[in-house]
C-alpha positions in Angstrom: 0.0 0.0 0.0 2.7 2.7 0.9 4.7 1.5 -2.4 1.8 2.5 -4.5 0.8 5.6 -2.6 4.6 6.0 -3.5 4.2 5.5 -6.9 1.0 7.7 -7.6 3.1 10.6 -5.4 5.7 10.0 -7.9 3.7 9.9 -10.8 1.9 13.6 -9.4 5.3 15.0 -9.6 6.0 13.9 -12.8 2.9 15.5 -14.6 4.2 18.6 -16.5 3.1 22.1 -15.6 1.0 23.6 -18.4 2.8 26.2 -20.6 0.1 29.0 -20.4 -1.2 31.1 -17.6 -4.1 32.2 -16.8 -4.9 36.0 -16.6 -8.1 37.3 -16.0 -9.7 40.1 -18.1 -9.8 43.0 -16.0 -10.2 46.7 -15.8 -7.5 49.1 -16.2 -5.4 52.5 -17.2 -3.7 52.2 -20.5 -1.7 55.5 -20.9 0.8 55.4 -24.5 3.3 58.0 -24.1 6.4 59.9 -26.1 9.2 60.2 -24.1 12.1 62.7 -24.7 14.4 64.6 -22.8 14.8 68.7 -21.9 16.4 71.3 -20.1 13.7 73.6 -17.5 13.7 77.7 -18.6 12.0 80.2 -17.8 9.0 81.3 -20.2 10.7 84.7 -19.7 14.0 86.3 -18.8 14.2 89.9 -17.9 17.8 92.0 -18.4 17.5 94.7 -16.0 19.2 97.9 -16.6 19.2 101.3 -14.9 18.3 104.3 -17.1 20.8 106.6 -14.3 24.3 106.8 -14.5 26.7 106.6 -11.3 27.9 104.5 -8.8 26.2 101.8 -7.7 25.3 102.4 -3.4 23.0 99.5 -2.6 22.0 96.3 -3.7 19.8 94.3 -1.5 19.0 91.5 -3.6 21.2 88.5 -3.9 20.8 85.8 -6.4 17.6 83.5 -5.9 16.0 85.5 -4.0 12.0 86.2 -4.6 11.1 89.7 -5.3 7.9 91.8 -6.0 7.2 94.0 -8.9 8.3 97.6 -7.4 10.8 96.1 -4.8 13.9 98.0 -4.9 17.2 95.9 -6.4 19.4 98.9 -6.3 20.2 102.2 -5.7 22.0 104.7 -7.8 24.3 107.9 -7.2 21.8 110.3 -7.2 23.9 113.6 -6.8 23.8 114.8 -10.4 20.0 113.7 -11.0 19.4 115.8 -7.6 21.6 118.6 -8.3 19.8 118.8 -12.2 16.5 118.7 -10.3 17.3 121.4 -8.2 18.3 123.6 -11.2 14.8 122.6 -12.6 13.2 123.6 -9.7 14.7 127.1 -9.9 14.3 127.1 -13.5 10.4 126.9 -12.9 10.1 129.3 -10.7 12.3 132.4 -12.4 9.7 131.4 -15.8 6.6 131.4 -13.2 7.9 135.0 -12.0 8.8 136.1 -15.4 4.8 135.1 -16.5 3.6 136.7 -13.8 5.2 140.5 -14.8 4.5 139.6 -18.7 1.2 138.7 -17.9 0.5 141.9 -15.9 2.4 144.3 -18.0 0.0 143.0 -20.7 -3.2 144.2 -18.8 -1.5 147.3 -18.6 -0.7 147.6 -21.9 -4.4 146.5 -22.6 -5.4 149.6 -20.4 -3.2 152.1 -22.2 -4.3 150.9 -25.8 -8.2 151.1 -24.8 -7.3 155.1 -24.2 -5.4 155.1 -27.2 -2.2 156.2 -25.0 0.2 153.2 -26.8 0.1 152.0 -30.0 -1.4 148.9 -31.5 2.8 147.6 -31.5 3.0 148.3 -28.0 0.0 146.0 -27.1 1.2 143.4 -29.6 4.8 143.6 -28.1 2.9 143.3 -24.9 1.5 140.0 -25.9 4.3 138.7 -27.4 6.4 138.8 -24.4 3.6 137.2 -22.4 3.3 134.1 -24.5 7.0 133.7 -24.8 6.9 133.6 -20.8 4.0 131.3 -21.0 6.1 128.8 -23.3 9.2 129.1 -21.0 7.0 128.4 -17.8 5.7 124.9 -20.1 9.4 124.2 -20.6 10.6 124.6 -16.9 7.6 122.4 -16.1 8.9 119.5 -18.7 12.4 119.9 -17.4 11.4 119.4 -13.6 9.2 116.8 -14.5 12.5 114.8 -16.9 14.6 115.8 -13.5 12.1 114.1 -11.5 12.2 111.1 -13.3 15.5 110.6 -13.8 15.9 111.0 -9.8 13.8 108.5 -9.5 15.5 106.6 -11.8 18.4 106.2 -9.7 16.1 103.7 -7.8 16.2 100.5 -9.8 12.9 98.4 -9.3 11.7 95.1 -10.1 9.6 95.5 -13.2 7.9 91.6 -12.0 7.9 89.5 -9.3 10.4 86.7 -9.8 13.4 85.3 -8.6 16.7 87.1 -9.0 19.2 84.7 -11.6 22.4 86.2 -12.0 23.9 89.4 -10.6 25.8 91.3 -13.3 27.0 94.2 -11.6 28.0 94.3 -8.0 28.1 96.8 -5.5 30.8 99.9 -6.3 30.4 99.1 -10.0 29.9 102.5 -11.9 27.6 102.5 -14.5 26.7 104.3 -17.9 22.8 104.9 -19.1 22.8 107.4 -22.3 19.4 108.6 -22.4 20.2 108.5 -26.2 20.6 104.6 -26.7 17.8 102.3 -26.6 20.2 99.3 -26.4 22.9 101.2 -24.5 23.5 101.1 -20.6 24.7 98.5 -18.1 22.9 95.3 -17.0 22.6 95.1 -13.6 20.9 91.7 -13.0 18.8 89.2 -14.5 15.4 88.0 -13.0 12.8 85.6 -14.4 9.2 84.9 -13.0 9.3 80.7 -12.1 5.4 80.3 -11.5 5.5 78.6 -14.4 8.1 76.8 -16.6 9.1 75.5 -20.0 11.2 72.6 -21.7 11.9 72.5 -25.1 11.8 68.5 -25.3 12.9 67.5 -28.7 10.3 64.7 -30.1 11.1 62.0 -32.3 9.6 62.3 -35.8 7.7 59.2 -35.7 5.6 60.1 -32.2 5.3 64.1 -32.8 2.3 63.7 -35.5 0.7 62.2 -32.4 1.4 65.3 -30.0 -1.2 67.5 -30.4 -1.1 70.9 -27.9 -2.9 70.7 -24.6 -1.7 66.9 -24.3 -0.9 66.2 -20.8 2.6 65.8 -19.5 4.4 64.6 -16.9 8.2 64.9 -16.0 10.7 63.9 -13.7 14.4 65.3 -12.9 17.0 64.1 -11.2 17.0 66.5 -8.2 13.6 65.1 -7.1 13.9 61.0 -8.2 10.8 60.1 -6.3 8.5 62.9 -7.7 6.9 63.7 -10.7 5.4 67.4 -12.5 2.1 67.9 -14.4 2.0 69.9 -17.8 0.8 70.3 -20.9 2.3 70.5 -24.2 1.9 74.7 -25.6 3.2 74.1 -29.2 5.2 71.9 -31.6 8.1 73.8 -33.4 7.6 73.8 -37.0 11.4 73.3 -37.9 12.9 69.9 -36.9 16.1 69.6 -35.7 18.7 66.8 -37.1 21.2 65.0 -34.8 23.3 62.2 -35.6 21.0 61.4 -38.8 17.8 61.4 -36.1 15.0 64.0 -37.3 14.0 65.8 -33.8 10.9 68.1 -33.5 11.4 71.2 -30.5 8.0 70.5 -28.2 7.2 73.5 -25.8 5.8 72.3 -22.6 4.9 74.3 -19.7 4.9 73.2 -16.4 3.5 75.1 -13.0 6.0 75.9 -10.7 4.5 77.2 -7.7 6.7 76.1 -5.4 9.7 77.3 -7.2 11.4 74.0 -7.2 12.5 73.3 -10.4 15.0 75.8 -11.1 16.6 76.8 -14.3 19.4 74.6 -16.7 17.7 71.1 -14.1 18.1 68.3 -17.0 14.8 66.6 -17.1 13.0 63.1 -18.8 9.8 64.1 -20.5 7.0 61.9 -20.7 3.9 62.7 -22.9 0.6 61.2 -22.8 -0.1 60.8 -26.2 -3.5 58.5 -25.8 -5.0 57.6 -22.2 -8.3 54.8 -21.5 -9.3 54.8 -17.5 -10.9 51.9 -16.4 -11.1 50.0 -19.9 -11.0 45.7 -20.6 -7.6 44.5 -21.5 -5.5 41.7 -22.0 -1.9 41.2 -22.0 -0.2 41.9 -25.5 1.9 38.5 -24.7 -1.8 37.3 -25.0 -2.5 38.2 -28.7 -2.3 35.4 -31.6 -2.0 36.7 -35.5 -4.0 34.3 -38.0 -0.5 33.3 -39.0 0.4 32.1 -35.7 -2.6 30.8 -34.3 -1.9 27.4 -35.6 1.6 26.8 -33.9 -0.2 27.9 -30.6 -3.2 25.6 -30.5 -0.9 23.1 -31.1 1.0 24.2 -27.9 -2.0 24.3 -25.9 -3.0 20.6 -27.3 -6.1 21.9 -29.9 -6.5 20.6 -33.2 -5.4 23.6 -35.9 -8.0 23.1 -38.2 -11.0 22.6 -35.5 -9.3 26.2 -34.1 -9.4 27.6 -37.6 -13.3 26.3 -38.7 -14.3 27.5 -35.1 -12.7 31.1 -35.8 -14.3 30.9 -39.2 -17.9 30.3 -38.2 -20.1 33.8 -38.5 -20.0 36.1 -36.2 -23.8 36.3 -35.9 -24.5 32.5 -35.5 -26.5 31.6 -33.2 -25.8 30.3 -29.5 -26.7 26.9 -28.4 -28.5 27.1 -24.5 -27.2 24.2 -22.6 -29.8 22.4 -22.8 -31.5 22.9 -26.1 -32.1 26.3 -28.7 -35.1 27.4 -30.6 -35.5 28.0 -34.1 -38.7 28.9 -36.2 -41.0 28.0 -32.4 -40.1 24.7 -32.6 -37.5 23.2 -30.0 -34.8 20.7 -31.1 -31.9 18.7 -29.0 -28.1 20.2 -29.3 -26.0 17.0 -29.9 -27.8 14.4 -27.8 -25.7 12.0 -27.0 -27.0 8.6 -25.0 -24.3 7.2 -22.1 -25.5 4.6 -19.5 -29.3 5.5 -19.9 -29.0 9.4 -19.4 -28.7 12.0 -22.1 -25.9 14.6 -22.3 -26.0 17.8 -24.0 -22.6 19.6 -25.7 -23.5 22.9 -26.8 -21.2 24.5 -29.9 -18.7 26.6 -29.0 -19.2 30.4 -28.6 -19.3 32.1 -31.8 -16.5 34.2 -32.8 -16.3 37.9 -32.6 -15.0 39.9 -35.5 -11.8 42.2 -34.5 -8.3 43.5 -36.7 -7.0 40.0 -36.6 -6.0 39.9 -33.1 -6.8 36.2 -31.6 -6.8 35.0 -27.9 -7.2 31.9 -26.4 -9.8 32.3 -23.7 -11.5 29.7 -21.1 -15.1 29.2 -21.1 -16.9 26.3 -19.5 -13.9 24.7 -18.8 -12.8 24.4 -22.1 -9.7 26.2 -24.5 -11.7 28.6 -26.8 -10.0 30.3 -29.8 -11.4 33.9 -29.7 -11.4 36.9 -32.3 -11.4 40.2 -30.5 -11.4 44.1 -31.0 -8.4 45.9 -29.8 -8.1 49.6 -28.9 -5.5 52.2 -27.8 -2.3 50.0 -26.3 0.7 50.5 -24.5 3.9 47.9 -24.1 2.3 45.6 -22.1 -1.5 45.4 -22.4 -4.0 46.4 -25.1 -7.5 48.1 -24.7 -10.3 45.1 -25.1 -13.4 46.6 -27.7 -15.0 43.3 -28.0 -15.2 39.9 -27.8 -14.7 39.9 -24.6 -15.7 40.3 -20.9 -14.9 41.1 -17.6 -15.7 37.5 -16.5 -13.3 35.3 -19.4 -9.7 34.7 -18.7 -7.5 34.5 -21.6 -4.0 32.2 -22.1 -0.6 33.5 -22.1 1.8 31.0 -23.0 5.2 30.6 -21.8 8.5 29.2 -22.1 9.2 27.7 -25.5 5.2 28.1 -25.9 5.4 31.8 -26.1 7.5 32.0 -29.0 
């Protein structure tokens, strides 16, 4: 007795394992993405100059540091802007006086021609001088108002709130403004607003006909290896790049920033979402049979070829056997009755197949290894989107080891 057990123990162990595995059809995410690579910049960088002259007194920003638009970054000499706004000052009020006596000397002289006692020259003279004092009063006022300016000039501000880059000129530094020069003067720093950034990922040509802009993005850098960023794609360059005889499209993508934490020249791994399915049927692609193949694999799985190929060529729309008996026309017939020891077994046909792009899986049902034509959708590298043929409930055969090839 223990000698058998023995042998049947033996015999257990001996019994092959089968070369497929079963994998339910179940629910899921199927995300296909580009990937690429990128430098962060800002959207914008600002050059800061100074439209005063002088030495450079005070700087109280250092590089990295957050500023608001109209926070001071430095502060100029301002002894020649203060001593010319003094002068216009003085200015003013010598052509305010000097209106003031042409302006009364002309009522006078209005008087005096009204009882004829000075000539029509006398009044005009009159009223010559007092619009010439009326013009130099305008002038003073535009010259205090340029001296104002330019003393308030010698207060450098920040034009936007963003975070200070680079410090081009240091305290002590003496700089040079003309008023004259559009492009002339000194830069004194350069600031950038980080709320939001950009990377100029370059796109293989083969994936950028699928990038269209407001995809979703995602992307990771090195500084921050257990975190990911959100974006989305703003444009796709029009001229492609060529690198080592690979053609490269530039893709913009912005990414928000609030936090500040990606900072400028960070090397980063773009990944972008090019088609996304939430909670869609799939299978495994290690699943799928081609009609050329699907021979080769029934025989792995221990099915006849050509019962697998008249089953997979049987309409789509043929009808299903019950398990017990169909009806056709109102009038009810057996399915394959079969007589064994006095009792009557019924064997319905196998399910009918279900057209798709001529993607094949072998799927259990009822116990049994059923060849199954299916609809496929969006896919990524390891599982394809399910459109029909099958359902949450089948589980479907991946073959492995020498099997699976």
């Amino acid at each position: 007795m223990i000698a058998l057990l023995a042998g049947l123990s033996a015999c257990a162990k001996a019994q092959p394992a089968p070369p497929y595995q079963k994998i339910p059809v179940e629910h899921r995410d199927i995300v296909v993405s580009a990937t690429a690579s990128g430098v962060i910049q800002p959207i914008l960088t600002l050059s800061v100059k100074s439209k005063a002259s002088g030495e450079i007194l005070e700087e109280p920003v250092q590089t990295g540091d957050e500023v608001k638009q109209g926070q001071l970054l430095a502060r100029i000499d301002p002894r020649i802007p203060q001593s010319n706004l003094t002068q216009a000052e003085a200015n003013l009020g010598v052509a305010q006086a000097q209106l003031e006596t042409a302006t009364a000397q002309l009522k006078r002289s209005e008087a005096l021609f009204q009882s004829q006692s000075i000539t029509q020259a006398g009044l005009d003279s009159a009223r010559l001088a007092s619009a010439t004092a009326q013009a130099a009063v305008a002038t003073a006022q535009a010259n205090l108002q340029t001296a104002k300016d330019a003393m308030q000039d010698t207060h450098v501000r920040a034009p936007i709130n963003g975070t200070v880059l680079e410090l081009d000129a240091v305290l002590g530094t003496v700089i040079s403004s003309p008023t004259n020069d559009v492009g002339g003067g000194t830069v004194i720093l350069k600031m950038a607003n980080l709320d939001t950034v950009q990377v100029s990922a370059l796109v293989d040509e083969t994936d950028v006909g699928k990038v269209q802009p407001g995809v979703a993005v995602t992307i990771s850098v090195d500084a921050f290896p257990h975190r990911t960023f959100d974006g989305i794609v703003l444009k796709i360059e029009p001229q492609a790049q060529v690198s080592q005889n690979v053609t490269m499209f530039p893709v913009e993508v912005n990414i928000p920033n609030p936090e500040h934490v990606l900072k400028p020249g960070m090397n980063t791994e773009v990944e972008i979402h090019i088609g996304q399915r939430q909670g869609v049927l799939a299978v495994p692609n290690a699943a799928l049979r081609t009609p050329k193949d699907v021979a080769s694999a029934a025989s792995v799985l221990g099915l006849d070829s050509l019962a697998v190929a008249r089953q997979l060529a049987a309409p789509a729309d043929a009808p299903r056997a019950s398990a017990d008996t169909t009806r056709d026309g109102g009038k009810l017939h057996a399915a394959e009755v079969r007589r064994s020891g006095g009792r009557h077994t019924v064997s319905a046909p196998p399910p009918a197949a279900t057209p798709g792009p001529g993607y094949i899986v072998f799927a259990l049902r009822g116990g049994k290894i059923v060849p199954v034509s299916i609809a496929t959708g969006l896919t990524d590298q390891d599982y394809i989107e399910v459109t029909g043929g099958l359902a949450e409930k089948d589980t479907v055969l991946v073959l492995t080891g020498a099997g699976a090839r």
